[in-house]
C-alpha positions as CSV (number, residue, x, y, z in Angstrom):
1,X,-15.6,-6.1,9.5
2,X,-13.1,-4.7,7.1
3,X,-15.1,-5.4,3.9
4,X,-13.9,-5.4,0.1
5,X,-16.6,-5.3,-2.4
6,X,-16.5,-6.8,-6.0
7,X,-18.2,-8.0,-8.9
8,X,-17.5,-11.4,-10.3
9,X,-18.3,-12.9,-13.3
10,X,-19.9,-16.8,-14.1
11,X,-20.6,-17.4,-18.0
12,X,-21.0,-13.3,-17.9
13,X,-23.5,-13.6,-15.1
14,X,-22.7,-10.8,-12.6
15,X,-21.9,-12.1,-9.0
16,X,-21.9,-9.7,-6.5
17,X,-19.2,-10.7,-3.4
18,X,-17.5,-9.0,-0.5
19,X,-13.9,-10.1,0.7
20,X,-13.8,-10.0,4.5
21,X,-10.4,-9.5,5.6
22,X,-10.8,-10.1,9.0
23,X,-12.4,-13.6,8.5
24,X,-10.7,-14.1,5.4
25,X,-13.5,-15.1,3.4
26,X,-15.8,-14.1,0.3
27,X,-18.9,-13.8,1.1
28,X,-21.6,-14.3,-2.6
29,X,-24.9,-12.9,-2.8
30,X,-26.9,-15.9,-2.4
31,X,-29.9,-14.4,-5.0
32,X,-27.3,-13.8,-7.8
33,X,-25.8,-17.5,-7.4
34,X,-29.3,-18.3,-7.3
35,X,-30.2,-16.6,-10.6
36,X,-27.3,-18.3,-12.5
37,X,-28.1,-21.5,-11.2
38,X,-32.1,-22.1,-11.7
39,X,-32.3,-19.6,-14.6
40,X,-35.1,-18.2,-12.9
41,X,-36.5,-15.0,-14.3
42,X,-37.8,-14.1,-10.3
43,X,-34.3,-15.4,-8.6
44,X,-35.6,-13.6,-5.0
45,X,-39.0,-15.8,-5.7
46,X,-36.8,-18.8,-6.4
47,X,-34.9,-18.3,-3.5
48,X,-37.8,-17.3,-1.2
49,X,-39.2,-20.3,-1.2
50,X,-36.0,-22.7,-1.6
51,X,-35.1,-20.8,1.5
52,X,-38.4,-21.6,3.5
53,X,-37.6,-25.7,2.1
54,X,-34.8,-25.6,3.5
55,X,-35.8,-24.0,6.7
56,X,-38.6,-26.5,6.8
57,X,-36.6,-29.2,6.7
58,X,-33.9,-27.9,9.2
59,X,-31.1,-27.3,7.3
60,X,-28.6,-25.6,9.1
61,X,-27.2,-23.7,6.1
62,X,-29.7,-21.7,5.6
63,X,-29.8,-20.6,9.2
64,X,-26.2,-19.7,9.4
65,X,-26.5,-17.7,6.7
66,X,-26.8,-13.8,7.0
67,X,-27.3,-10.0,5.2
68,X,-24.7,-7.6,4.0
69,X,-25.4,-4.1,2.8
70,X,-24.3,-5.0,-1.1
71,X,-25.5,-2.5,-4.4
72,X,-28.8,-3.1,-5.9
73,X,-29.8,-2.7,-9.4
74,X,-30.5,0.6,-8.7
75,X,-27.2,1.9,-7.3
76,X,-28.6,1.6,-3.8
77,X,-26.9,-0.4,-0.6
78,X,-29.4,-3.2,0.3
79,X,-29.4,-6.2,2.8
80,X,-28.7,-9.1,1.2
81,X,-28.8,-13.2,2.3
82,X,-25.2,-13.8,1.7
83,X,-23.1,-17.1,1.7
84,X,-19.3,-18.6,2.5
85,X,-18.0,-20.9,0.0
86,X,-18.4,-23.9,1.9
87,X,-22.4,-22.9,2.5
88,X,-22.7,-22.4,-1.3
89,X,-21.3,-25.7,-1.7
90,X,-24.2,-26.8,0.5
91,X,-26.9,-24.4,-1.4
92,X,-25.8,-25.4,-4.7
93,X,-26.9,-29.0,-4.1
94,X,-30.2,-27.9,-3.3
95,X,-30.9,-26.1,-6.7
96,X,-31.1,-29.2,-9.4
97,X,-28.9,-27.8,-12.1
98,X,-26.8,-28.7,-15.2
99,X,-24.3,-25.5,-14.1
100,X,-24.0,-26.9,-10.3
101,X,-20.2,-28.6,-11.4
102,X,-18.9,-25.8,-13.5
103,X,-20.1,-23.3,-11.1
104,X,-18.0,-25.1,-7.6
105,X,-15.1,-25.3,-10.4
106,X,-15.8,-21.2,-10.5
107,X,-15.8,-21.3,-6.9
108,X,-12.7,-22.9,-6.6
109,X,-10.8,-20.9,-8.8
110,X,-12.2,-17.6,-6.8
111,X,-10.4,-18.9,-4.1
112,X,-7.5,-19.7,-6.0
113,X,-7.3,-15.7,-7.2
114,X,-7.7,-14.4,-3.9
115,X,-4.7,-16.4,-2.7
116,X,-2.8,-14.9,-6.0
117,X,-3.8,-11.5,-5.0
118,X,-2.2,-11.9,-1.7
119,X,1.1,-13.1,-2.7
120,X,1.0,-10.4,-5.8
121,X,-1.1,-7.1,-5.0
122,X,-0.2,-6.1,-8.6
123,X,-3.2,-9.0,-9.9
124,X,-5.4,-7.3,-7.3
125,X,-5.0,-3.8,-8.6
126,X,-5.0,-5.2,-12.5
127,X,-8.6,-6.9,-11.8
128,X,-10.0,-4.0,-9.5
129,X,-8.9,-1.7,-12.4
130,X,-11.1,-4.3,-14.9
131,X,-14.6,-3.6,-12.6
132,X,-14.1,0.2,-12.6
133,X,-13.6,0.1,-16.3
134,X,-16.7,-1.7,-16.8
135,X,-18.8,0.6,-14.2
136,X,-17.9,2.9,-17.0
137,X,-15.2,5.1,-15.4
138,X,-12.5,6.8,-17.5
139,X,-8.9,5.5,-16.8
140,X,-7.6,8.5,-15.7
141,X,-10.0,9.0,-12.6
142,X,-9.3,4.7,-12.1
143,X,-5.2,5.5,-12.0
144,X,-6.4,8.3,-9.8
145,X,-8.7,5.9,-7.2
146,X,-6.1,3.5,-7.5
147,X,-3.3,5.8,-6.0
148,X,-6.1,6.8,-3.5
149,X,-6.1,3.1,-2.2
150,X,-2.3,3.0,-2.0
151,X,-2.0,5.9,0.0
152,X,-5.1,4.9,2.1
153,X,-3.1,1.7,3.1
154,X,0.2,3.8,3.8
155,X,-2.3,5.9,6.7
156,X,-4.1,3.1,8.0
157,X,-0.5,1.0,8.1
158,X,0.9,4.4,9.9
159,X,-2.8,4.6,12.2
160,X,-1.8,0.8,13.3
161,X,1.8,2.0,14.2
162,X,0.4,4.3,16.8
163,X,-1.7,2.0,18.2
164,X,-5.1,3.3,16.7
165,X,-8.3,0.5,16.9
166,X,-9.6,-0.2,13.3
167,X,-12.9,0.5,13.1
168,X,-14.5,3.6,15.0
169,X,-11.4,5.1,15.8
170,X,-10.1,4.5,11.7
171,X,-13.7,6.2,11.2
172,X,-13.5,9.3,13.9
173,X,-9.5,10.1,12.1
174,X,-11.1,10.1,9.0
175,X,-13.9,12.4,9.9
176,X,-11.0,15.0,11.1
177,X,-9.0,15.0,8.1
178,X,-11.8,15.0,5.8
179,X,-13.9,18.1,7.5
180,X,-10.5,19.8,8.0
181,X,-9.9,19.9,4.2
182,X,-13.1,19.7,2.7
183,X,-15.6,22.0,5.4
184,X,-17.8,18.8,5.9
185,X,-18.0,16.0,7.8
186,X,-17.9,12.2,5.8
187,X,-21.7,11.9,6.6
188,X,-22.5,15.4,5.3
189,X,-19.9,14.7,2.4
190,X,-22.2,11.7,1.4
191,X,-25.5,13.3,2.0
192,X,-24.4,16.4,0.1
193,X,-23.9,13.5,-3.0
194,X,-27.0,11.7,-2.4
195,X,-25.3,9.0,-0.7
196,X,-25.8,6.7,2.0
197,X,-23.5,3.2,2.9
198,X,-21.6,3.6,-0.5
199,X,-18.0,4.3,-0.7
200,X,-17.0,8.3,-0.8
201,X,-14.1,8.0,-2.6
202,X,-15.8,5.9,-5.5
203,X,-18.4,9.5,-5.9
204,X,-15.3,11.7,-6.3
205,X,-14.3,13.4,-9.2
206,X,-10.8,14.0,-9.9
207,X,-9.7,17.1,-8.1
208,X,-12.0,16.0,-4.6
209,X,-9.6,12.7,-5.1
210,X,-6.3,14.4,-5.1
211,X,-7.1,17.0,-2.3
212,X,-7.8,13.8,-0.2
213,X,-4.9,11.8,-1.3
214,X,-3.3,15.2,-0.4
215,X,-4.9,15.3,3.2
216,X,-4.6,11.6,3.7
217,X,-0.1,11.8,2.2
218,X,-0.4,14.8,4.8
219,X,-1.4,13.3,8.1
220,X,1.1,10.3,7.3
221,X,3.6,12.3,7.0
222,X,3.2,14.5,9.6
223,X,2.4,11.4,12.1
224,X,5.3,9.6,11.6
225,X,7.3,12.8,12.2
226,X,5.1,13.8,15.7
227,X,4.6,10.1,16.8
228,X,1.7,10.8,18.2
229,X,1.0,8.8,21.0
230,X,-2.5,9.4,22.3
231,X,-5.7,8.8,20.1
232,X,-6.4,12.5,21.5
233,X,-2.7,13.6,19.5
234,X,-3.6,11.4,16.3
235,X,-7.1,13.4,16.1
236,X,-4.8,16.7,16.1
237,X,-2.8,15.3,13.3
238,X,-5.6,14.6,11.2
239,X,-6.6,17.8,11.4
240,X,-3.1,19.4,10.8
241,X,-3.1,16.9,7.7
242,X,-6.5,18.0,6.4
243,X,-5.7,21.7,6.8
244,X,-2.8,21.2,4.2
245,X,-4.9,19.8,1.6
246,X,-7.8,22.9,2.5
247,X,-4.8,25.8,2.2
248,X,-4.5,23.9,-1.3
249,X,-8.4,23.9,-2.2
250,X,-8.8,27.4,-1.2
251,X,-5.9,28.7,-3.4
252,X,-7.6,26.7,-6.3
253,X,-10.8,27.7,-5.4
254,X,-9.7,31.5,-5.6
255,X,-8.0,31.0,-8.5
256,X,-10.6,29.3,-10.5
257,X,-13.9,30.7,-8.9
258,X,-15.4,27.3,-9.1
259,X,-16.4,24.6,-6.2
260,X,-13.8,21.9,-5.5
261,X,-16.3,19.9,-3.3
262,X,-19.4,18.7,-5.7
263,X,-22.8,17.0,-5.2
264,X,-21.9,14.9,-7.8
265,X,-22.0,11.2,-7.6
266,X,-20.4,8.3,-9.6
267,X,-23.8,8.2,-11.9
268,X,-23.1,11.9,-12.7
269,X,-19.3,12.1,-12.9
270,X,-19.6,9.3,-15.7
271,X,-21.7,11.0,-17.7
272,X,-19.6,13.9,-17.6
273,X,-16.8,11.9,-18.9
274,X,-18.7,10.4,-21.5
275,X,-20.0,14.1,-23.0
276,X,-16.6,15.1,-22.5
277,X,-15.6,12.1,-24.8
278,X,-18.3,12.8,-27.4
279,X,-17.0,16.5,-27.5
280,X,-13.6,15.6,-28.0
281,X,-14.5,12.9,-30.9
């Protein structure tokens, strides 16, 4: 599934969702609907044992329902029961509550904004920028990740062109061009910044966001001038589009005598920005 993560907000309760593009859905952490609903201080007790109710009783809801890999408290990617809108409609009538109304009104007007986002990508892009701002990241690395998702789209549009399968064949292209300009491999990239099912891009500082923008610009370019027409020839161009952006981190590199490709991670590269803020003020 192509997957788009995101943190909503109910009465300043954080809701953690995933927009499914393929099934054109949001998917809601069940335990975090859960939490704002029953004011329970244990919300995975709660809905441990709302869940085996329910189960008990045969509700088909809570059968249906299923886990996604979503961040935990402690930056991690866990499995988590997750629920459609029309099964939290279902759920929230099982949890007696005074915020059951305002929260399908919530609901409904998550829906609404998704619709928005699709006839205006500029709303999208305002309220993506709005959760990296309050993850803490400086808006001058957000303008960068933003561009980053642009030009991601432009490759993956160009990928589709040439008859490339989204999916494991997005993921093997991406492999080329990101060990062609950066020496490792994606996994290695994300082991080499303590990382595991979390997004690359959202661990990169500045300059290891430009040289892949610079890789990614690269291999579009180059494709639609090759039209490559075997998933053997797009590999090739991946490569040829990775090797710019490497002949442009090896100059740097030279010049500067410092590493372009870091271990650090989001946690690390905010707190960078931060003592570079306090130093400044």
């Amino acid at each position: 599934m192509t997957k788009h993560t995101a943190i909503k907000l109910f009465n300043e309760k954080q809701i953690r969702t995933l927009w499914d593009e393929e099934q054109e859905k949001w998917f809601f952490s069940i335990v975090d609907v859960i939490g704002v609903l029953s004011e329970s201080i244990d919300a995975n007790s709660y809905w441990r044992k709302l869940k085996q109710r329910l189960k008990a009783e045969g509700n088909e809801t809570v059968t249906n329902c299923h886990g996604l890999k979503m961040e935990a408290a402690d930056g991690k990617m866990r499995l988590t029961d997750v629920a459609d809108t029309e099964q939290l409609f279902r759920l929230i009538q099982s949890v007696p509550s005074p915020k059951a109304e305002p929260f399908k009104v919530w609901l409904a007007k998550i829906g609404r904004e998704r619709i928005d986002e699709i006839e205006d990508p500029e709303i999208g892009i305002n309220r993506l920028m709005e959760t990296f701002l309050r993850k803490g990241y400086s808006k001058e690395w957000i303008n960068q990740r933003l561009k980053s998702i642009e030009i991601r789209k432009e490759l993956t549009d160009e990928w589709e062109n040439r008859g490339v399968k989204k999916g494991q064949e997005y993921a093997i292209l991406t492999d080329e061009l990101t060990q062609a300009w950066s020496g490792l491999t994606t996994k290695h990239y994300k082991a080499f910044k303590g990382l595991k099912k979390e997004n690359l891009r959202d661990h990169m500082t500045n300059l290891e966001l430009v040289l892949n923008m610079l890789a990614e610009a690269s291999t579009t370019e180059i494709s639609k001038d090759k039209k490559p027409k075997t998933f053997t020839e797009n590999k090739e161009v991946a490569r040829k589009g990775g090797n710019v952006a490497k002949a442009a981190r090896v100059q740097l590199e030279k010049t500067t005598g410092k590493e372009v490709v870091t271990s650090l991670n989001a946690k690390q590269i905010k707190n960078s920005m931060l003592k570079s803020d306090n130093n400044d003020n």
